[in-house]
C-alpha positions in Angstrom: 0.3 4.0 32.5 -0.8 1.0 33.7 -4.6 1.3 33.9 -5.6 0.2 30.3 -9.4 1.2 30.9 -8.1 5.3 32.0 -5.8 5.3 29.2 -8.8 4.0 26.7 -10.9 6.7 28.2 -8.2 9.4 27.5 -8.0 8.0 24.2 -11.7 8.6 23.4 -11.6 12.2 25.1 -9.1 12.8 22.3 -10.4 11.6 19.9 -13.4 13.2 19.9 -12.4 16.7 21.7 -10.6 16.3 17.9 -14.5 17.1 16.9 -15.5 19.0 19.6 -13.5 21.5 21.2 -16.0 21.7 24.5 -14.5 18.6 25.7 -11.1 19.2 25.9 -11.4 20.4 29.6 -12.8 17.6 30.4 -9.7 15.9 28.6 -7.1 18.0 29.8 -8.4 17.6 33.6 -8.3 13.4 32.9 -5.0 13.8 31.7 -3.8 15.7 34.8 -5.7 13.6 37.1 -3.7 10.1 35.6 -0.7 11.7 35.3 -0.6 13.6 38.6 0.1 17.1 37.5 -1.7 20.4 37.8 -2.2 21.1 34.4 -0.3 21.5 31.3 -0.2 24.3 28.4 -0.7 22.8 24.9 1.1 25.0 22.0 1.5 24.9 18.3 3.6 26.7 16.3 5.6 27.5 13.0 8.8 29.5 12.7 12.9 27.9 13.3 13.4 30.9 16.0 11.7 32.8 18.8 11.0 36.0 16.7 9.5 34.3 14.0 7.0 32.0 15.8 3.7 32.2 14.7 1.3 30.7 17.6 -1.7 28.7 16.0 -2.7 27.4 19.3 -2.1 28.0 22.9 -4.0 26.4 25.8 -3.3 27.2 29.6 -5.3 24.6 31.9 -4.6 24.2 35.8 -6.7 21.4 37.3 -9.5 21.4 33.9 -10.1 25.1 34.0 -8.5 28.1 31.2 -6.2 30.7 32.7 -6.5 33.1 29.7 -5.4 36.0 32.1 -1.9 34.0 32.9 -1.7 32.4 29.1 -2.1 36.1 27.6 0.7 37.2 30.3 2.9 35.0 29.0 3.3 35.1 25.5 2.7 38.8 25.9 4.9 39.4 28.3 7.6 36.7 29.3 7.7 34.4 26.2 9.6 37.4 23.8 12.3 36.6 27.0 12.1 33.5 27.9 15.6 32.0 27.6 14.3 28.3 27.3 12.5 29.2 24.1 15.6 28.4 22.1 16.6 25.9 23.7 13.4 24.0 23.4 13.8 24.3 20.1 16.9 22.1 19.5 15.3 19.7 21.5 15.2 16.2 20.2 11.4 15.0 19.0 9.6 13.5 21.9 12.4 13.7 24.4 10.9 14.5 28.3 12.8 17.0 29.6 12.8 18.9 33.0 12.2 22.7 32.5 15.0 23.8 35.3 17.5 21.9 33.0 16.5 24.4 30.5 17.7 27.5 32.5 21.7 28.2 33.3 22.8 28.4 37.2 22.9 32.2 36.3 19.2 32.0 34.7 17.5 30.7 37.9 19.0 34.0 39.7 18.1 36.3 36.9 15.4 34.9 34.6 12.4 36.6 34.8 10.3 33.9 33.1 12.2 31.4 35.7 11.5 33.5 39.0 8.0 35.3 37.8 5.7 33.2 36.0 6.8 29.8 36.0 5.8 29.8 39.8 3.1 32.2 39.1 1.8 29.2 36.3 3.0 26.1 39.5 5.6 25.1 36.2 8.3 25.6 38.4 9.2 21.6 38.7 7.2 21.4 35.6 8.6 18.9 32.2 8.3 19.8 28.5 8.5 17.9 25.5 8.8 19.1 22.0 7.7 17.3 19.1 7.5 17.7 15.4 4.5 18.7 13.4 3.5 18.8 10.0 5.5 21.0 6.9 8.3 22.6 9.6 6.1 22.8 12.4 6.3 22.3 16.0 3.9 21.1 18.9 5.2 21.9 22.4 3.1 20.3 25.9 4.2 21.4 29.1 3.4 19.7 32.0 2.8 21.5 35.4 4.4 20.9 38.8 3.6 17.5 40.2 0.3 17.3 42.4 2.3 15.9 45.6 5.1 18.2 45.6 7.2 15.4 45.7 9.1 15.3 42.3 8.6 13.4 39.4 8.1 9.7 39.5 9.5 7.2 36.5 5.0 6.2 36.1 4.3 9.5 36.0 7.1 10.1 33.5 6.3 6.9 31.5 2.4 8.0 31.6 3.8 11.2 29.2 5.5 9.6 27.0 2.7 7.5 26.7 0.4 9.7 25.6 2.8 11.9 23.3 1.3 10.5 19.7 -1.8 10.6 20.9 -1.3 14.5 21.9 0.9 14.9 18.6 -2.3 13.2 16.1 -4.6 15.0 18.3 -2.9 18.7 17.2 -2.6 17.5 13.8 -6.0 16.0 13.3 -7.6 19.3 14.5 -5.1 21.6 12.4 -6.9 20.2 9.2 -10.3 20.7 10.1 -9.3 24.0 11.4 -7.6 25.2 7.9 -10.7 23.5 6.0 -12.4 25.7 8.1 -14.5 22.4 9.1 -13.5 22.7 13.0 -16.3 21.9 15.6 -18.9 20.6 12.5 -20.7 16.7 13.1 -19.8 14.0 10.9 -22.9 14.7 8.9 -21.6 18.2 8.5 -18.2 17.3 7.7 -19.8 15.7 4.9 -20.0 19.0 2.9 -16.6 20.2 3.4 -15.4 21.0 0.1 -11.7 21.9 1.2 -11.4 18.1 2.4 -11.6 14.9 1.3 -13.9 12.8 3.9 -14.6 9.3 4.6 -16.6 7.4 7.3 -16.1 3.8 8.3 -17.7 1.5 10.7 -16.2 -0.8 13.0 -15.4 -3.3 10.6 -13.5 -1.2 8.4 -16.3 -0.6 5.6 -16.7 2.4 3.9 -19.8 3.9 5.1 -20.2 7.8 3.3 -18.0 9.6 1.8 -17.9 13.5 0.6 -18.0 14.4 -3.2 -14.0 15.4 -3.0 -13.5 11.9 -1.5 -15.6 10.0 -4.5 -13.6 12.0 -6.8 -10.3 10.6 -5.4 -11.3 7.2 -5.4 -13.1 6.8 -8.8 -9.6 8.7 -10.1 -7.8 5.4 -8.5 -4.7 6.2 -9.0 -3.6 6.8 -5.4 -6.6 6.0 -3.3 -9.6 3.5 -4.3 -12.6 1.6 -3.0 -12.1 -1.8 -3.7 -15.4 -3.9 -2.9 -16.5 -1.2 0.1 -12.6 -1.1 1.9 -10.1 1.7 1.3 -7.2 0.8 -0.3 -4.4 2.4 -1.5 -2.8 1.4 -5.3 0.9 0.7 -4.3 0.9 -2.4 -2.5 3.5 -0.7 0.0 1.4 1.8 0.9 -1.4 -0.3 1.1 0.1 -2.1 3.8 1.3 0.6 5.4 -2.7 2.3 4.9 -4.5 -1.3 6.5 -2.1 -1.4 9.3 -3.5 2.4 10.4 -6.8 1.2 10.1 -6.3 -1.5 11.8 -4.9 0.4 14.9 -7.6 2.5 14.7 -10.6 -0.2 14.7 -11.8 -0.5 18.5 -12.0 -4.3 19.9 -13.9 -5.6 22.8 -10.7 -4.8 25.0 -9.0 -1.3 23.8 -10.1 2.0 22.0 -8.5 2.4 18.8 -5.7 5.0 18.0 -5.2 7.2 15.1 -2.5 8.2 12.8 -1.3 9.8 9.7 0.5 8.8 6.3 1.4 9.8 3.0 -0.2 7.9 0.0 2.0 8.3 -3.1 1.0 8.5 -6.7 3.1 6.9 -9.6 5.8 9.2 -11.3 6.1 11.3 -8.4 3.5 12.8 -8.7 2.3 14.6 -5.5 0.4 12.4 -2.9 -2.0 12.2 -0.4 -2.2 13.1 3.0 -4.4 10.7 5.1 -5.2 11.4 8.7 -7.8 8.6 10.8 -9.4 9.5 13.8 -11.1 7.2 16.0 -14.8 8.3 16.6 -16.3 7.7 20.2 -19.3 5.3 20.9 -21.2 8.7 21.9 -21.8 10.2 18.7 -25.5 10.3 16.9 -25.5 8.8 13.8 -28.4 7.4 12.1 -26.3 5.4 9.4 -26.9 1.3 9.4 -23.5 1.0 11.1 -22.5 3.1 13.5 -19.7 5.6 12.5 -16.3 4.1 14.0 -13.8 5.8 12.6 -13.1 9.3 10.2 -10.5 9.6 7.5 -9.4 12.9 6.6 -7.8 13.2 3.2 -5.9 16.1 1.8 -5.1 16.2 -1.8 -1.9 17.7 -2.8 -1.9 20.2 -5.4 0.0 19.2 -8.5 3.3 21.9 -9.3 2.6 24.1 -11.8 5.4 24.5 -13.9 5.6 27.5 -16.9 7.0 25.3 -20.1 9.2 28.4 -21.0 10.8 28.2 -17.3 11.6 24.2 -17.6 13.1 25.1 -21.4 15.3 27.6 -19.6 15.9 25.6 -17.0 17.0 22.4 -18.7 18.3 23.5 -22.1 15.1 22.7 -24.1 13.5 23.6 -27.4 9.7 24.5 -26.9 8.2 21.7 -28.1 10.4 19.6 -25.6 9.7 21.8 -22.6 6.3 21.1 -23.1 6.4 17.1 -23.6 8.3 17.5 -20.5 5.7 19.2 -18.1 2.8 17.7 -19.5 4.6 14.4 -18.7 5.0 15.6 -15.3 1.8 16.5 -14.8 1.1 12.5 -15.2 -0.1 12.9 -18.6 0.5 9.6 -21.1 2.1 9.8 -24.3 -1.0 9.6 -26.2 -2.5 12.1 -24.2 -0.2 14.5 -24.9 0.1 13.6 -28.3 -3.7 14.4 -28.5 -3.4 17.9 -26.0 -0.8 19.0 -28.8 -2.0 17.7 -32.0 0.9 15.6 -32.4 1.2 12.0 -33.3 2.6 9.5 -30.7 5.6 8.7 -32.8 6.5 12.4 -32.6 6.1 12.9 -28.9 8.0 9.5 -28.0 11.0 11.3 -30.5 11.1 14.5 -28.5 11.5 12.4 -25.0 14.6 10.2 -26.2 15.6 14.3 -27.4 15.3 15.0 -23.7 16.7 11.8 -22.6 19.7 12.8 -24.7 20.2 16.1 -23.7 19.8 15.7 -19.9 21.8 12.3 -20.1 19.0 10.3 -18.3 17.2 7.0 -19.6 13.8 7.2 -17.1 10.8 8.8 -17.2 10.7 9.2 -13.7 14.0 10.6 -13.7 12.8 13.6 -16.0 9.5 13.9 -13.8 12.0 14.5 -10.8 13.8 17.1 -12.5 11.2 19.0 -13.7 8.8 18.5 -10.4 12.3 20.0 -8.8 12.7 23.2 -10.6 10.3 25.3 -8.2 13.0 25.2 -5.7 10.6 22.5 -3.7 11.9 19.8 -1.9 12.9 16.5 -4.4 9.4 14.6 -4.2 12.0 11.8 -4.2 12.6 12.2 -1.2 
């Protein structure tokens, strides 16, 4: 895409359609205009098969307008048979792929999907690219035929791919306000979200406002903090990782900042955070000193809760080990947990060499993994 100024302004439509479903017509129409198509379909979804798909969004749009008659006639319909569904599925993240090279010689004669409403939709010469979401999911963008009818071009190609983690943070970034129930609110609104932690910064970075879950979260410090009015995260490797996303996402007199997403850990594997930024566009109200520049969206994940008589099954424990063991994994200290259980510290530091002994391990954290582990949840290792 080599108009910097459209591609800004496609940035800005996303990031605030993010906000404001209304303007992603207007989005979606810019999108088709720069890359020469006649619209694209926009899906997101869960499930490893076609049976098991659950559909959290689906958006048809030829030339800026909704076809909900042709979108509901598809997944209704076609989509239960549509022999590329599976075969999108395997498909390598964010790899451009023609949709006739999804369909066998055989297909093309037979398909219904291939000979009914792909040309019906003008997908017939269309491209799709599948890319992967959050927790197992999956975001699918389909491009329409090509405006001029005369195939696909390496720019228009290359315009895509361009835009694919833009799409990608744009699906995301919405998903959370959607399950936070927060979709379509203001920034001043988002600011009473309880399921959410929120902070605002301006343009140079400074924390502007921040929602009572988000105060919570930095005053705890142990993951995220404010350190003299900049957001920072504890370990120094995510820090750097955190300041280099913020960075991105700053505008500069030249280019419209881009969002992203990370995870912010907490010491002895203890579950993280996940932090999404959006860019804000120069037209929202806001009657702060500094204009709002950019929105961080932080989700707090929920610390395992594991039953004591489980982990003593589990790992061979007495009782009273079981329960040094969780507590410990619940990022309790030693003299915490000597005061939860009425114990003195030289007592509770014996039962965790016990452990050690048992389970043949010499680190803390390596008992926190194995405990953290015992839901059947993925190693938070990992």
């Amino acid at each position: 895409m080599s108009d910097r100024t459209t591609f800004d302004r496609i940035l800005a439509m996303l990031h605030d359609a993010v906000l404001d479903d209304t303007l992603w017509p207007a989005c979606s129409a810019l999108i088709d205009e720069v890359c020469r198509i006649k619209g694209s379909m926009l899906t997101f979804a869960r499930g490893q098969s076609q049976d098991e798909a659950e559909i959290y969004l689906a958006r048809l749009y030829l030339r800026g307008e909704r076809h909900y008659t042709l979108e509901s006639e598809y997944f209704d319909v076609y989509y239960p048979q549509d022999e590329k569904v599976p075969r999108v599925l395997r498909l390598p993240d964010s790899e451009v792929v023609h949709v006739a090279s999804l369909y066998t010689k055989e297909e093309m004669k037979t398909s219904a999907t291939y000979n009914e409403i792909l040309p019906k939709n003008e997908y017939h010469d269309g491209v799709i690219v599948r890319m992967d979401g959050p927790n197992g999911s999956r975001i699918t963008w389909s491009s329409a035929d090509p405006v001029d009818g005369d195939g696909w071009s390496f720019d228009q190609i290359e315009a895509i791919r361009a835009l694919l983690p833009h799409i990608r943070q744009y699906v995301v970034v919405r998903q959370v306000l959607r399950d936070a129930k927060a979709l379509g609110m203001s920034l001043t609104g988002l600011l009473e979200t309880r399921g959410l932690a929120i902070v605002h910064l301006d343009g140079r970075g400074r924390i502007v406002a921040t929602n009572e879950h988000a105060r919570k979260i930095l005053r705890k410090g142990d993951a995220l903090l404010d350190r003299a009015g900049s957001l920072h995260a504890r370990l120094p490797v995510d820090d750097s990782a955190l300041q280099a996303a913020l960075a991105r996402a700053l505008p500069t007199r030249t280019e419209q900042g881009a969002g992203g997403s990370l995870m912010v850990r907490r010491p002895n594997h203890l579950p993280g955070l996940s932090v999404h930024i959006n860019p804000v566009g120069a037209g929202e109200i806001d009657f702060r000193p500094w204009r709002v520049a950019v929105l961080v969206l932080v989700i707090d994940q929920e610390p395992k809760v594991i039953d004591p008589v489980m982990a003593a099954a589990a790992l061979g424990l007495t009782p009273a080990e079981s329960r040094v063991a969780v507590l410990l994994a619940e990022g309790r200290t030693v003299r915490n947990i000597a005061t939860t259980t009425g114990r003195s510290e030289r007592t509770v530091r014996w039962h965790v060499r016990q452990i050690f002994e048992k389970r043949g391990i010499s680190r803390q954290t390596d008992l926190v993994r194995e405990v953290l582990s015992l839901d059947g949840g993925p190693d938070p290792g990992l």
